[in-house]
DODRENVO-499098 format. One record per residue: x, y, z of N, C-alpha, C in turn. Coordinates in pm, whole numbers, plus 50000, padded with zeros to 5 digits. Layout:
N
XYZXYZXYZ ...
This chain:
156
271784875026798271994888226742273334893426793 274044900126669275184899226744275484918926724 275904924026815276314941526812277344940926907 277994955126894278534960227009278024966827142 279334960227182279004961927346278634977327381 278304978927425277754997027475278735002227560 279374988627645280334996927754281654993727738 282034980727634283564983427608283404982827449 282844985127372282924982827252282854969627201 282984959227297283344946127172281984939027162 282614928627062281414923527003280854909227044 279764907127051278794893827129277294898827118 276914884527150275484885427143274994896427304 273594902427255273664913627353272394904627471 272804904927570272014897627675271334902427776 270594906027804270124915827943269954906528033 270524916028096270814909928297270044914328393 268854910628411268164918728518267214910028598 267044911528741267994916928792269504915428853 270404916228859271484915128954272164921028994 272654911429144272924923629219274484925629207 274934940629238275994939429180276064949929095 275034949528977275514951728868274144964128814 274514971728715273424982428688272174977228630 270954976928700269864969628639269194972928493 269784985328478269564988028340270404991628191 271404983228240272174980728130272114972728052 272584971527956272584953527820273904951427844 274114941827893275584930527882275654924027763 276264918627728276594912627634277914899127641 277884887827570278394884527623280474882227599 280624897627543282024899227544282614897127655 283884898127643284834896727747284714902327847 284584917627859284924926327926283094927628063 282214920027974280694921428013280784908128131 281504894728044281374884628100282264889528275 283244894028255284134900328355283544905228471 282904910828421281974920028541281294913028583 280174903728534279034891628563279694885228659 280944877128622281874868828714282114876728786 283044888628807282984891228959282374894729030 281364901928978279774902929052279394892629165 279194877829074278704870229107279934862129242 281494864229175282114861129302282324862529406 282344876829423282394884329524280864885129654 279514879329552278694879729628278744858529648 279104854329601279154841029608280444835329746 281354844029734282714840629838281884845829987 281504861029964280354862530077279294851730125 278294845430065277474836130111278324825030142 279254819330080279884811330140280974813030253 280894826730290281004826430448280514827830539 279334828630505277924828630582277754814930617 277744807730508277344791730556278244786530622 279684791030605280704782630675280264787930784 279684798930861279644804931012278364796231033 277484795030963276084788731033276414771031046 277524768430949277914752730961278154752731106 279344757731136279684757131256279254758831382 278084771331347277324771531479276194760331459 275864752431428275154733831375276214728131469 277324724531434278074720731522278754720831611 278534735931690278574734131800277384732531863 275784733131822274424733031868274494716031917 274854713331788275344693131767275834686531910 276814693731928277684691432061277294691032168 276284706432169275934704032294274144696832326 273724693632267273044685732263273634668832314 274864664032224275724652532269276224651632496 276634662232453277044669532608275314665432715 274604673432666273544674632712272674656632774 272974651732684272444635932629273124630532737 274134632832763274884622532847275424631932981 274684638432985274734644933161275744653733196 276594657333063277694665733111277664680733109 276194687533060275664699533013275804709533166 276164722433090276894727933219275954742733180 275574745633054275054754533008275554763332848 275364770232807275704776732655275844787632642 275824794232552275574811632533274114808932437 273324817132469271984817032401272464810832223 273314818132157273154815032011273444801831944 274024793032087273884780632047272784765832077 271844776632149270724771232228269494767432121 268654753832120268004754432001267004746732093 265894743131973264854740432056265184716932092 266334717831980266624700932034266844702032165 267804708232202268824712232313267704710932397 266674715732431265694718332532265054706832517 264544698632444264374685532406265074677332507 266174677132520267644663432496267394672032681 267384680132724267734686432832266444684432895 265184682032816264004674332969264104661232917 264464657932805264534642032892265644635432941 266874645632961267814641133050266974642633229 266664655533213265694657533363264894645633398 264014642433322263244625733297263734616333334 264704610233314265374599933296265794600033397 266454608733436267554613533610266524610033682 265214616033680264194613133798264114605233820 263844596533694263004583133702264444572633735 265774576533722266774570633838266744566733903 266634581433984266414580434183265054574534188 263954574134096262774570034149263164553834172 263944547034020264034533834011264834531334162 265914537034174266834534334312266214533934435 265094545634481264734545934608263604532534584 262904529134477262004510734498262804500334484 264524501934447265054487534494265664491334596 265824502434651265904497834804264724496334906 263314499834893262674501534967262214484634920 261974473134775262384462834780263194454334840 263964456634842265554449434954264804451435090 264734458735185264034460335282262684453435271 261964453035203260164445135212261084426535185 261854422535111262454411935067263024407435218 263724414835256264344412335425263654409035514 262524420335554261404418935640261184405535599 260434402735499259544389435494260244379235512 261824379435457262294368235531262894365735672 262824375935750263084376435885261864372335939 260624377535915259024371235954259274357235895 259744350135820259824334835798260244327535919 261354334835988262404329736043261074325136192 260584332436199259604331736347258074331436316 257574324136207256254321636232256564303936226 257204299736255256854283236299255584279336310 254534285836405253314280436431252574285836356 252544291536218252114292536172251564285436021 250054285335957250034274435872250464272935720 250974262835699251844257335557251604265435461 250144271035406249344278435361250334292135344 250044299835440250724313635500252084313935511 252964304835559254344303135517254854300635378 253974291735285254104297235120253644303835043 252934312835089252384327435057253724337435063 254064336535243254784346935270256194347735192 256514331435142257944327835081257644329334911 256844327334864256564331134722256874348034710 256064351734832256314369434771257834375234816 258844368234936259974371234917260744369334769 260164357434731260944346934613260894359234469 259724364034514259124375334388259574387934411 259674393134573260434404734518262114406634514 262594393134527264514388334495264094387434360 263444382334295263644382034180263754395334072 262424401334123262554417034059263754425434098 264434421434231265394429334289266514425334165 266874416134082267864410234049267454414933903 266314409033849265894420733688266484430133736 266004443833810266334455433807267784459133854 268774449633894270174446333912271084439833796 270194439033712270674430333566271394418233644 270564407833751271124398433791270214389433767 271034375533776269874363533761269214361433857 268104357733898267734352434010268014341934074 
């Protein structure tokens, strides 16, 4: 159907727009020049806006991204809350985890190395003791050099 426009006079099919924002919800647009005009910048002006919204939330993703990376590999020093997420707290106990279970792995290959020593220093002085019990006592040195060297990424 084709009439004139109500608000500049010209002529197009008459279209109602409702709702948008922007624009008078109770008007008929149409789709003349002067109607289409308004629609488009309506829509640009609220479109250039959201797309600076997303460019700000992109970025705060990547810096969240980062520090999570940071975090992962032990270099996390701390944030400002708005880049704090619930990965971040994630990536940040099982860095805590992992660290523990470090020092845990470190303090049993040394307290290994020491039980590995002992037993072979007790080799050195049971002479009178029987064949039996001297390859008992040398199997379990033999076993814990060996685990000492897995957990050293060494061969045995």
């Amino acid at each position: 159907m084709t009439e004139e426009c109500k608000l500049c006079g010209g002529i197009g099919a008459v279209t109602i727009v409702v709702p948008h924002e922007g624009l008078d919800k109770d008007t008929e647009y149409s789709d003349c020049p002067c109607c289409i005009e308004r629609i488009w910048t309506a829509d640009e002006a609220k479109l250039k806006a959201r797309i600076t919204e997303l460019e700000r939330q992109l970025e705060n993703e990547r810096v969240r991204l980062s520090a999570c990376g940071s975090a992962a590999l032990g270099y996390f020093e701390g944030c400002k809350d708005e880049y704090k997420s619930a990965s971040l707290d994630d990536v940040l106990r099982l860095r805590e985890r992992a660290d523990s279970l470090e020092r845990q792995r470190f303090a049993l290959v040394e307290a290994l190395g020491k039980t590995a020593s002992h037993i072979e220093a007790m080799m050195a002085h049971i002479e009178h003791k029987p064949q039996r019990f001297k390859e008992y006592c040398w199997s379990q040195a033999v076993a814990a050099r060996a685990a000492l060297a897995s957990v050293k990424g060494e061969k045995p």
